[in-house]
KEGU-493554 format. One record per residue: x negated, y, z of N, C-alpha, C in turn; residue in three letters. Coordinates in steps of 0.02 Angstrom, whole numbers, plus 50000, padded with zeros to 5 digits. Each point is the difference from the previous one (the first is absolute). Example, Ala and Ser with C-alpha at 12.3 -4.5 7.8 and 13.67 -1.06 7.14 Angstrom:
! residues 2
493404971650390500455005950000499555006050000Ala/500185005349964499585005950003500395005550037Ser/
//
This chain:
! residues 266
461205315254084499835005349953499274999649980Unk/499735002049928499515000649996499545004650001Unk/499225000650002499835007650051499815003149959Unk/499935001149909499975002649946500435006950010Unk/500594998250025500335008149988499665004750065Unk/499964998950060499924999850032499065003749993Unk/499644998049994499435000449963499935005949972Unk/500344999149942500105005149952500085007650023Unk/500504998050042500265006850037499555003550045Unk/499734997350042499425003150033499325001149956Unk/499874995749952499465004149973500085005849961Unk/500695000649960500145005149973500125005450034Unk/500434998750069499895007050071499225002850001Unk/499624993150029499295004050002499855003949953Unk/499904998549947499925002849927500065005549998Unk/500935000249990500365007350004499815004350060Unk/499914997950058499695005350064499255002549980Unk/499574996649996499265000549982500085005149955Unk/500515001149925500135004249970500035006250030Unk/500435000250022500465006950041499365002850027Unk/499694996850065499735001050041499205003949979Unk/499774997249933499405002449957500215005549953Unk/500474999049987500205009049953500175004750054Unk/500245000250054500125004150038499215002950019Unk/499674993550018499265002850036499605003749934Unk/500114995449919499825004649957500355007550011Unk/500295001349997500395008149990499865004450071Unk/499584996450028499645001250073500665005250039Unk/500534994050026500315001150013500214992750064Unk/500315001350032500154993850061500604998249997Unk/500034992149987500314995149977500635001550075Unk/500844998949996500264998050034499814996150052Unk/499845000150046499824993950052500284996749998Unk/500795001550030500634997450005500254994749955Unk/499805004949930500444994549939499474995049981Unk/499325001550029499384996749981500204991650054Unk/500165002350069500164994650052500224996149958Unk/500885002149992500654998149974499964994949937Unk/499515000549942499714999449942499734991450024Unk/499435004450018499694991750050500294996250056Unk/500465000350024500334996150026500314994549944Unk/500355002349960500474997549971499564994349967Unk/499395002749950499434994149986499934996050051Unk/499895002450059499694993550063500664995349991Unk/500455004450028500614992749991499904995449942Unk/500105003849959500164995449922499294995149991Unk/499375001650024499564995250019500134995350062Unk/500205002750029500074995450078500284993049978Unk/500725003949971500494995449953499454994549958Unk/499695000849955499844998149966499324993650026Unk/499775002550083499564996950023500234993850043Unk/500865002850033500114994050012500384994649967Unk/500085001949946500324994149947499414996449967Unk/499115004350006499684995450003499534993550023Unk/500155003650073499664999350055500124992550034Unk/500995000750002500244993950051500154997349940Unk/499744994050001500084992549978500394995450056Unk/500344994849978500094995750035499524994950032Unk/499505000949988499714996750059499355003750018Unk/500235005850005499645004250039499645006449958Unk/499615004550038499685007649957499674999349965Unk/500054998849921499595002749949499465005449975Unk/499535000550082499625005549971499384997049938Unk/500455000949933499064998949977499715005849980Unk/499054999349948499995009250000500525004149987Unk/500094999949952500515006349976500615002850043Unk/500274993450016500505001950044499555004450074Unk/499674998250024499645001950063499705008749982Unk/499834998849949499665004849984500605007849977Unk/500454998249987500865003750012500105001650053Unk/500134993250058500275001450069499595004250006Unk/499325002950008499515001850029500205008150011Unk/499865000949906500105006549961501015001650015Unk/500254998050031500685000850020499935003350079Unk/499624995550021499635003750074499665003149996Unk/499535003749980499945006149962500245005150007Unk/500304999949961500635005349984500585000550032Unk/500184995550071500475001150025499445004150073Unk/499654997350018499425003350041500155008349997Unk/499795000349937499955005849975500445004549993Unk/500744998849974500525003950001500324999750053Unk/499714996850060500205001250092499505007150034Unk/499384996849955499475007550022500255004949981Unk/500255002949957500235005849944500335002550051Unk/500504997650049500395002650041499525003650047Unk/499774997750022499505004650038499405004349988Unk/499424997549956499545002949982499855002449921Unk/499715002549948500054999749941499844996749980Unk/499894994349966499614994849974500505000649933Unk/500655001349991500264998849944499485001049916Unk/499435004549988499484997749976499614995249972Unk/500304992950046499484993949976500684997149972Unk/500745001850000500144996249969500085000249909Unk/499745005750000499915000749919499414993749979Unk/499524996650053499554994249989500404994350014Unk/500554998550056500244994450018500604998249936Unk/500555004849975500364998249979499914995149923Unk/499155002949960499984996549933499624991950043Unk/499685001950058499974993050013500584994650018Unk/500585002850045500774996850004500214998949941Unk/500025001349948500154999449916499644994449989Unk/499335002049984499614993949973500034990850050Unk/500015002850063500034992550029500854996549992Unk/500375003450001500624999149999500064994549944Unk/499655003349925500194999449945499474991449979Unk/499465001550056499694994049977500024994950049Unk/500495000750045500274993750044500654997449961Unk/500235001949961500464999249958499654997049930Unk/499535004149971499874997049924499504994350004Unk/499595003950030499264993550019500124992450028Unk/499584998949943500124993250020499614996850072Unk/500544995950037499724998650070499364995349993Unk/499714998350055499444995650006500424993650043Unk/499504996950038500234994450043500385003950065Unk/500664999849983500385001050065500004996750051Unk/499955003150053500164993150064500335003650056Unk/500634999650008500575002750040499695000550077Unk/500445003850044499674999050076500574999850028Unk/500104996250035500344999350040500024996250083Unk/499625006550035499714999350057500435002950064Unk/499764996950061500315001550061499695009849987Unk/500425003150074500055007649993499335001550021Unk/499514997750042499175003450005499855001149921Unk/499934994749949499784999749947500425005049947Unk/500715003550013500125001449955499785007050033Unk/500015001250079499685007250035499525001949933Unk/499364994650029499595000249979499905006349932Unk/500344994349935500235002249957500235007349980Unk/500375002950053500205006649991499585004250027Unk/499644999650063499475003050002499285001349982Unk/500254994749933499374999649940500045007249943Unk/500754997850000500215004349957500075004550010Unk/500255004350060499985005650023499295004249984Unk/499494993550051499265003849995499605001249929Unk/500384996149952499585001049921500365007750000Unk/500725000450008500425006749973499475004850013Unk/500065001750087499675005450013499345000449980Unk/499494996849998499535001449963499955000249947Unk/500454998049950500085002549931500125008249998Unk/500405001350032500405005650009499275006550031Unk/499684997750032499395003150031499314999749933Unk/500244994849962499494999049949500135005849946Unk/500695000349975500275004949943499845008850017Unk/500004999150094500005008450024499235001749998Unk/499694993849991499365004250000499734998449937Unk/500155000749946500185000049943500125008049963Unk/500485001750042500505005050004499365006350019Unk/499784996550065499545005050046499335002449931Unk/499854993550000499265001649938500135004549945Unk/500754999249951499935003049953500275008550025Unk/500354999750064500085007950033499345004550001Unk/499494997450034499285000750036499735001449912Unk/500124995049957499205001849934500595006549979Unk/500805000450004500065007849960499845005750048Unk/500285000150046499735003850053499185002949988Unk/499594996049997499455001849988499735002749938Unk/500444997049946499695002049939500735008349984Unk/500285002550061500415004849996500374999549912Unk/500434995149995500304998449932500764994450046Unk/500295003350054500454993550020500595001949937Unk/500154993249993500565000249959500815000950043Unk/500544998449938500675001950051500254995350057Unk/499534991549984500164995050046499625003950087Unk/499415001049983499675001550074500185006250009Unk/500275005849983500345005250027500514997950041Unk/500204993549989500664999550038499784992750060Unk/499355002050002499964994050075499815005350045Unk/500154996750048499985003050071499025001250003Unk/499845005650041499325000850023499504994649989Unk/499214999050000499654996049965500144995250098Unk/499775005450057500174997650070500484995550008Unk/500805001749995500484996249996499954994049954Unk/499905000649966499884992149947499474996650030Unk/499355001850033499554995950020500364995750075Unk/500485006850014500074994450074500434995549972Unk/500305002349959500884995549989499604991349970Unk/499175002349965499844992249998499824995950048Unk/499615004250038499774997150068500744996650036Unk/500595003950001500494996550029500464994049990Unk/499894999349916500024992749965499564995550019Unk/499655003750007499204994050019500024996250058Unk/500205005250057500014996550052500714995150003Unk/500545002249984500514993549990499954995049964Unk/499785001149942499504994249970499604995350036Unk/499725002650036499494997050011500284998150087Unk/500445000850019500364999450041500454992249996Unk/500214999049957500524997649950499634993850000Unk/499465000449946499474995250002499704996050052Unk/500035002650063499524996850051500524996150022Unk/500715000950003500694994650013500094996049952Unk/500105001449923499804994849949499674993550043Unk/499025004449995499724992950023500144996250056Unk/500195005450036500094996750069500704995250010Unk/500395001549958500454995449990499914992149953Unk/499625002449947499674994249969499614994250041Unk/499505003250048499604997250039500444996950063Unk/500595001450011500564997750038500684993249983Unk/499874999549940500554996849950499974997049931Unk/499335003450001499864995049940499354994250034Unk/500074994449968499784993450020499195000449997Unk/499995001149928499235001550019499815004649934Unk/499685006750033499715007449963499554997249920Unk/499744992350028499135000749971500284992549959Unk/500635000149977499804994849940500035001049936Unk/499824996649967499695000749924500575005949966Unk/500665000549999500295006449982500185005750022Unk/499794999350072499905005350039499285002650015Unk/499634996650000499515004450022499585006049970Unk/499974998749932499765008049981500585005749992Unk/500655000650028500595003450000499715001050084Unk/499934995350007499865002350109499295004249995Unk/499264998449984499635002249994500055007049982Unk/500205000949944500025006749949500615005950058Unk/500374996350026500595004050012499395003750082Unk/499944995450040499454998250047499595009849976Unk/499564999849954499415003150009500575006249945Unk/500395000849974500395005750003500155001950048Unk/500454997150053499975002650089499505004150004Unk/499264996849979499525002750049499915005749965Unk/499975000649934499915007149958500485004950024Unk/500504999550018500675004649995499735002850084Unk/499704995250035499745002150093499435003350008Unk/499624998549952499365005949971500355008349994Unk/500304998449960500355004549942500125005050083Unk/500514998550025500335002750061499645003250035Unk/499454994550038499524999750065499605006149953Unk/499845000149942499605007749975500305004649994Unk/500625000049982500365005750017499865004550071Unk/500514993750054499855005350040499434999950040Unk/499544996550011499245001150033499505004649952Unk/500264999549924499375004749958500145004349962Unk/500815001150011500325004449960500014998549909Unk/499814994049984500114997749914500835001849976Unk/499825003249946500525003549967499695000249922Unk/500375003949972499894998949912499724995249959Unk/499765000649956499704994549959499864994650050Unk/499594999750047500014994550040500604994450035Unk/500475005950014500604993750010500284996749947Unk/500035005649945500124998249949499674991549973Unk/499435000450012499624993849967500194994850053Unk/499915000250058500384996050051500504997949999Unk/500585004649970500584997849994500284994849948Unk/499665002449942499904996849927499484990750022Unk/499725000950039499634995649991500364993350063Unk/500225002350045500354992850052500774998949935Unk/500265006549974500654998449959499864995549943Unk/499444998749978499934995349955499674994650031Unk/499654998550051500054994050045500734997750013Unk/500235002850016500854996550018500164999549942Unk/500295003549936500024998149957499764991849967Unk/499404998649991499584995849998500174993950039Unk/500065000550067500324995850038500604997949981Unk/500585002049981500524999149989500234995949918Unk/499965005749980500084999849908499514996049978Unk/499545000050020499184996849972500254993049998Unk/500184998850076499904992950003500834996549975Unk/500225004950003500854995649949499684999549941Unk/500005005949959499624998549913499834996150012Unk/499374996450031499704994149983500384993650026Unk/500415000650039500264994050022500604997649956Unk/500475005549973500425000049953499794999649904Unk/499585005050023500034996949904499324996549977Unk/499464998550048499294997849993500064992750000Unk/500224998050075499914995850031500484995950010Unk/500735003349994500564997949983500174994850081Unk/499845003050057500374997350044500285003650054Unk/
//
């Protein structure tokens, strides 16, 4: 089958949910949770679908950007609609779902770069998933304090609109980032430590500024923490902390595919 219909269908779910979910908060009113879950589920599948008809090749995983950059934003949002069950976060997915749309749509339309399949023993594909895991959650920790900043400037400028009437306490949202953070950053230290276990060698010419960069994000995200709880850093400050190791990993990752895929072409 081809992953066009497939595709289609989940970006148009996201779409249609993101809809629902923003006129409700316009009419400052609270979105179904339930049908909000139910909604996004059905997109995740119809992406899932769509990721592994692009994913497995016959001779092995096709992550190139776009595609990677889907799986990612698929983990994401499945992260996320597991949290919902327990805590409120349903909130960020009015941010995750136009991003599940857009990557969906451009692992599909965009044109690929230099693909190069993987097909590795199970440390390396560990590896792999606990790459991906650790980008999720700190994506996911990146969008809430996002969330947190524009709560904090209405709050202050006493003008909240119908979206921040309906988040939980300015308290509750600060811990709920701190608690991404630390799984993140949790997540991450097995990443490397699995890399540094299974992969051959960290420091060659296409690994090493992906090892480096990923490397001194660790260390930002252990700052970030270690000030928390020894100095009590909170607001704008985590904020910039948080923003700033998430685009080191970023950078690490994406940075160095772009250039290897459509620059450099190897």
């Amino acid at each position: 089958m081809h992953p066009l219909l497939p595709s289609l269908a989940a970006a148009g779910l996201y779409v249609g949910t993101t809809a629902y979910q923003a006129l409700r908060l316009g009419q400052r009113a609270v979105p179904d949770k339930r049908l909000l879950s139910l909604l996004g589920l059905f997109a995740l599948l119809a992406h899932g679908f769509s990721l592994y008809l692009q994913l497995i090749t016959p001779t092995g995983l096709g992550l190139d950007f776009f595609n990677a950059a889907s799986l990612i934003a698929a983990a994401v949002i499945l992260l996320t609609l597991l949290a919902c069950r327990q805590i409120p976060v349903e909130n960020l997915l009015l941010l995750l779902f136009p991003l599940g749309a857009l990557t969906v749509l451009m692992a599909q339309f965009a044109p690929s770069g230099t693909v190069q399949t993987i097909n590795e023993h199970s440390g390396i594909l560990a590896h792999i998933l606990l790459s991906i895991l650790a980008y999720g959650m700190l994506t996911i920790a990146m969008f809430q304090s996002l969330l947190l900043l524009l709560q904090d400037h209405q709050l202050k400028n006493k003008h909240p609109s119908g979206l921040i009437k309906n988040f939980p306490p300015l308290q509750t949202m600060e811990s709920l980032l701190f608690g991404f953070l630390w799984a993140g950053w949790g997540l991450l230290s097995l990443s490397l430590l699995s890399g540094w276990l299974f992969v051959e060698d960290l420091f060659t010419q296409h690994l090493a500024h992906k090892t480096i960069l990923s490397v001194f994000a660790w260390l930002v995200f252990a700052v970030l923490l270690w000030g928390r709880q020894q100095l009590g850093w909170r607001g704008h400050k985590a904020i910039r902390w948080t923003l700033a190791g998430f685009c080191l990993l970023m950078l690490a990752y994406f940075g160095s595919k772009l250039v290897r895929e459509f620059i450099l072409h190897i």
